[in-house]
C-alpha positions in Angstrom: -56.2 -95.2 -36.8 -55.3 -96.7 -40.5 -53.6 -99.5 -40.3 -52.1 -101.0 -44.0 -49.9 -103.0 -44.4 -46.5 -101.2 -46.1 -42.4 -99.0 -40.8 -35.3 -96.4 -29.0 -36.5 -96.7 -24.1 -39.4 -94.4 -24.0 -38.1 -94.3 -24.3 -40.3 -93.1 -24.0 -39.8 -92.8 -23.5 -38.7 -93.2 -26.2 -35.6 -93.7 -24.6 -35.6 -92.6 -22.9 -36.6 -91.9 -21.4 -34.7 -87.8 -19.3 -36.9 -86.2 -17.2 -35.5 -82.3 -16.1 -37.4 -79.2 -14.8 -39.1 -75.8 -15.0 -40.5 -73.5 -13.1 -43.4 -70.8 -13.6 -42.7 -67.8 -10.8 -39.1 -66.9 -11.9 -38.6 -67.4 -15.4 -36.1 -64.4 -15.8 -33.8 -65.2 -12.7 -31.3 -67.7 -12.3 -32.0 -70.7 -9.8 -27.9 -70.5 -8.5 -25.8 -68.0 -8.3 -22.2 -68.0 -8.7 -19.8 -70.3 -10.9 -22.7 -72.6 -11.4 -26.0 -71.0 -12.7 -28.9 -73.0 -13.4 -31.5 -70.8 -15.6 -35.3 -71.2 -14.9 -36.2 -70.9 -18.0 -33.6 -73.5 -19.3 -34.7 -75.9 -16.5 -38.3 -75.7 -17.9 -37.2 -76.3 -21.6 -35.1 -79.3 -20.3 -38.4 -81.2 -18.9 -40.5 -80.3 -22.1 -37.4 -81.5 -24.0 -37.2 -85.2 -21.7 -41.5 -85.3 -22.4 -40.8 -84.8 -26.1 -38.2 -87.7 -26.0 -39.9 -89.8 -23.9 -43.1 -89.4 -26.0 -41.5 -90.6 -29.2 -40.8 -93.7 -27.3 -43.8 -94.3 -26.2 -45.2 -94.3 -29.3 -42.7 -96.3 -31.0 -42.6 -99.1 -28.5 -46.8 -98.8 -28.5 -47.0 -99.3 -32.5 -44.6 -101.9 -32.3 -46.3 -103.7 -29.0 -49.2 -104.0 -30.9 -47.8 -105.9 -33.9 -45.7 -108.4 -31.5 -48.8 -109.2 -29.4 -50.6 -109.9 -32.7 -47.8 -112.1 -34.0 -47.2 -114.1 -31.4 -50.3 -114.7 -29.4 -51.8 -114.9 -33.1 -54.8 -112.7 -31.2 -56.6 -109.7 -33.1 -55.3 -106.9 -31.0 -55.5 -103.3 -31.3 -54.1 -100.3 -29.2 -56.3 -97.5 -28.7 -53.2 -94.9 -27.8 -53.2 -93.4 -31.4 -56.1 -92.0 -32.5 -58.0 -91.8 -36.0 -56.2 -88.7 -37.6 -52.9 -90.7 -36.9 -51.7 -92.8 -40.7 -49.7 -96.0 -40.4 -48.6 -97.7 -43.1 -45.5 -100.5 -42.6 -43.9 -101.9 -45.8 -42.3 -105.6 -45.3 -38.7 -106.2 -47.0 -37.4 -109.8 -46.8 -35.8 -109.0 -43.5 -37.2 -106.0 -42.0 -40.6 -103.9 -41.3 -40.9 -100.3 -42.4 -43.4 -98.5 -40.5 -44.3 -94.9 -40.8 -46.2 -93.0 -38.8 -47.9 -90.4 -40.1 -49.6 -87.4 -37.6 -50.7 -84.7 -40.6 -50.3 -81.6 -40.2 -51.7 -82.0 -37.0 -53.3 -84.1 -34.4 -53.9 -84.9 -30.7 -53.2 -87.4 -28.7 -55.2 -88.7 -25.5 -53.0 -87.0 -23.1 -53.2 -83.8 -24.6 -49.8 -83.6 -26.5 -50.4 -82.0 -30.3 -48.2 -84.1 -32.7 -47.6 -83.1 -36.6 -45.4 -84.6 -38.9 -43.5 -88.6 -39.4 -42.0 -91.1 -37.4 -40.5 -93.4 -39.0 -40.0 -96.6 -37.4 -37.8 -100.0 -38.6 -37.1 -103.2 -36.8 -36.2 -106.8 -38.1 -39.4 -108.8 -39.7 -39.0 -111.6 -37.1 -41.5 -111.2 -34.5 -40.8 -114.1 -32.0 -37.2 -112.6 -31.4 -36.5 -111.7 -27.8 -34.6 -108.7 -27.7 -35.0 -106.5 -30.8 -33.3 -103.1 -32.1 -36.0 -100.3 -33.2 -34.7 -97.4 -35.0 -36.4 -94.3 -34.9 -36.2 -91.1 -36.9 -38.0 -88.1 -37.6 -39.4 -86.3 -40.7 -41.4 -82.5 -40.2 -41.9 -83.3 -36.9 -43.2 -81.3 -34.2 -44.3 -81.6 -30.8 -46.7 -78.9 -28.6 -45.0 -76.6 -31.1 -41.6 -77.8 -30.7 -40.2 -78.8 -34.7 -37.8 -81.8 -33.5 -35.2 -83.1 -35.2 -32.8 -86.2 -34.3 -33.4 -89.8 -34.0 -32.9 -92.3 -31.3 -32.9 -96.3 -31.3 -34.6 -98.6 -28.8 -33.1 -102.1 -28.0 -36.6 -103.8 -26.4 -36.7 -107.2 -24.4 -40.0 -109.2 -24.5 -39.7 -110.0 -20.8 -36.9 -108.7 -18.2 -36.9 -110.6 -14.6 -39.7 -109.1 -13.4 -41.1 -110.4 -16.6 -41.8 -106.7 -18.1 -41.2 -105.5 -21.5 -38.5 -103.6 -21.4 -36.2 -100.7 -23.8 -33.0 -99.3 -23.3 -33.0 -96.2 -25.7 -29.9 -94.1 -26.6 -31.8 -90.8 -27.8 -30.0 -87.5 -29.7 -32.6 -84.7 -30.2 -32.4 -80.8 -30.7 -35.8 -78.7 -31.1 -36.6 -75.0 -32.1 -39.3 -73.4 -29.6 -41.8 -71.5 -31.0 -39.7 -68.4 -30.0 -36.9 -69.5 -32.3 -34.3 -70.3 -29.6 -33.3 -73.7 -30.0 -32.1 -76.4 -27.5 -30.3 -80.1 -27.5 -30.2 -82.9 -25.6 -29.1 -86.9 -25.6 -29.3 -89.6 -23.5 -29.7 -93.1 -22.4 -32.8 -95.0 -20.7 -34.3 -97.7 -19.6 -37.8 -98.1 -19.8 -39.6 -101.1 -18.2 -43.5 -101.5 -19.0 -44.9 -102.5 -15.5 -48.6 -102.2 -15.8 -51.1 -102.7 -18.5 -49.2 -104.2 -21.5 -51.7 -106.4 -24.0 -54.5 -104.8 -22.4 -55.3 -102.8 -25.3 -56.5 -99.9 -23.3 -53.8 -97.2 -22.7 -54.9 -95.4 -19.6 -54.2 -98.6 -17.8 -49.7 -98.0 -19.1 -47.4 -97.3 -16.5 -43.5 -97.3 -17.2 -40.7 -97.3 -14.4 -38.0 -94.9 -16.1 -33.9 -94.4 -15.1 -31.1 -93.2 -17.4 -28.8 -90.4 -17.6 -28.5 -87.6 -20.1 -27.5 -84.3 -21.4 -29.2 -81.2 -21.9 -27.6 -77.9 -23.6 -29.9 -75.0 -23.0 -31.0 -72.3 -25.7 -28.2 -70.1 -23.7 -25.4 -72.7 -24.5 -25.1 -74.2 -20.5 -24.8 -77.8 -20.3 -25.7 -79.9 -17.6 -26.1 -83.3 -17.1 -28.9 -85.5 -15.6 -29.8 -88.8 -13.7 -32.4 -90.6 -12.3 -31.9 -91.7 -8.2 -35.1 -93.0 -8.0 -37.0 -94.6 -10.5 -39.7 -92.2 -12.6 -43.3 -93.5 -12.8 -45.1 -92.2 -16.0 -49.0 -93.2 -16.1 -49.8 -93.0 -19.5 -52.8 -91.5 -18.5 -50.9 -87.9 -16.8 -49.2 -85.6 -19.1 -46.5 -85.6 -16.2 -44.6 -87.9 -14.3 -45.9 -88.6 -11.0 -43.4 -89.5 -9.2 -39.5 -90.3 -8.7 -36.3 -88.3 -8.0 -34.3 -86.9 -10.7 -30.4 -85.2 -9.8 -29.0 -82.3 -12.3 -25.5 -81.2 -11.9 -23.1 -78.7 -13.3 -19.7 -78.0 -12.3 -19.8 -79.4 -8.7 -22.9 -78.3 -8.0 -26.0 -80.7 -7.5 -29.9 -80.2 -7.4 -33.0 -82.6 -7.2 -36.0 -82.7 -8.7 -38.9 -84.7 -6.9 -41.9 -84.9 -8.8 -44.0 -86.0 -5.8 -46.6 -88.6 -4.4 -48.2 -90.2 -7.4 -50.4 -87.7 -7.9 -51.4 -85.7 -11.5 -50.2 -82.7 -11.4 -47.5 -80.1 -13.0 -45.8 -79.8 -9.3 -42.6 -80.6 -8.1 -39.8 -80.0 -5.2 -36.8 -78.8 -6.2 -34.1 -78.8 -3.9 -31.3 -76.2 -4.3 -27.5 -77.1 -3.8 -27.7 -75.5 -0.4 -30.5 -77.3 0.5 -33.2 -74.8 0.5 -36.6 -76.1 -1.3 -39.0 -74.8 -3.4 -42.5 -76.0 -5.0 -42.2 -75.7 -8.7 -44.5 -75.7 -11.9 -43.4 -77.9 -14.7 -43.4 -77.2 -18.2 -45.0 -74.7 -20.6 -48.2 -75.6 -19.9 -49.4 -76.4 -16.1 -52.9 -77.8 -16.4 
């Protein structure tokens, strides 16, 4: 990675942050029937969409990590998260950092996700503040084939009471799959860094994530989203490995349950009547 020197929860993841569903063995049915349909298909693009906004959290919050734990422990530190074919160049104003982030016209990170395109990244120049605002916006961007569009803005504590870093990210993003149907979703998160920050090494990152948000489907449904227990994101996993997210529309309410802390693309979902059902997450399941 190029560092020179020239520049939200989360979320994420950033925000945050939003963590919905898919499945793989009934992409053309609906999941309910009746006033309140949930679409399978819909459900997976909603969990690609939360992984695409949580990503562009994570990487803001790791590109700025590494530049507070240089200024204030006055250490040479580096993160090894972004790799080589990934530009950044931050430009320092008399009150601010500008910080882009550049990912070509294509490359890949650790965890497998294929980036392309700029995130642009800005945040006051004072490094010893203790709660900070990070902007983030998007330029060409694209994500597993997604192009993204939107931007979303991280307010980050050094330390909450448990002593963890921490960003609550408001997030607005729509994407265009590669099938040209297009999607939107928003949301709020909090995103609190509980394992591995200033190691340097990013397989050691996990991240507790809860917030609520917003998705609107390529079909036009809407239905909302929250988080009743806490979703753990190893940096290390493409997916999350565990935690219970709730969905809802109309009156009708499902859960998500992403399972034991294991690696893997499965999930429960539990239907509004109760009945369950193992599901695969995502586009892509390995």
């Amino acid at each position: 990675m190029k560092n020179s020197l020239k520049i939200s929860n989360l979320t994420g993841v950033v925000l945050m942050a939003l963590l919905v569903l898919a499945s793989c063995a009934k992409d053309e049915s609906p999941v309910f029937s009746e006033e309140a349909t949930f679409d399978v298909a819909e459900l997976k693009t909603s969990d690609e969409a939360e992984l695409i906004s949580e990503e562009i959290s994570n990487i803001g919050e790791d590109v700025y990590a590494t530049e507070e734990i240089k200024a204030t422990s006055k250490a040479d530190y580096a993160s090894n998260y972004l790799p080589d074919c990934v530009t950044i160049t931050t430009v320092v104003t008399s009150n601010s950092k500008e910080t882009t982030i550049d990912f070509g016209e294509g490359c890949e990170l650790p965890n497998g996700n294929l980036l392309s395109g700029i995130i642009f990244m800005s945040y006051a120049k004072d490094m010893d503040m203790a709660t900070k605002t990070i902007a983030l916006s998007l330029e060409n961007f694209t994500f597993n084939g997604v192009a993204v569009e939107g931007s979303s803005s991280l307010v980050r504590m050094r330390s909450n009471d448990n002593g963890n870093p921490q960003s609550d990210a408001v997030a607005n993003y729509s994407g265009e799959w590669p099938d040209g149907s297009t999607a939107s979703f928003t949301g709020n998160r909090t995103r609190e860094w509980i394992e591995g920050y200033g190691s340097g090494f990013w397989g050691d990152n996990v991240f507790l994530i809860s917030g609520q948000g917003t998705f609107t489907g390529k079909m036009g449904n809407v239905f909302s989203k929250e988080t009743v227990a806490p979703l753990r994101r190893e940096l290390s996993c493409r997916f999350i490995v565990s935690g219970v997210l709730q969905f809802s529309k109309n009156d009708a309410t499902a859960s998500l349950d992403f399972g034991d802390g294991s690696c893997d693309a499965k999930g429960l979902l539990t239907y509004p009547n109760g009945d369950e059902e193992e599901i695969f997450l995502r586009r892509f399941n390995k």
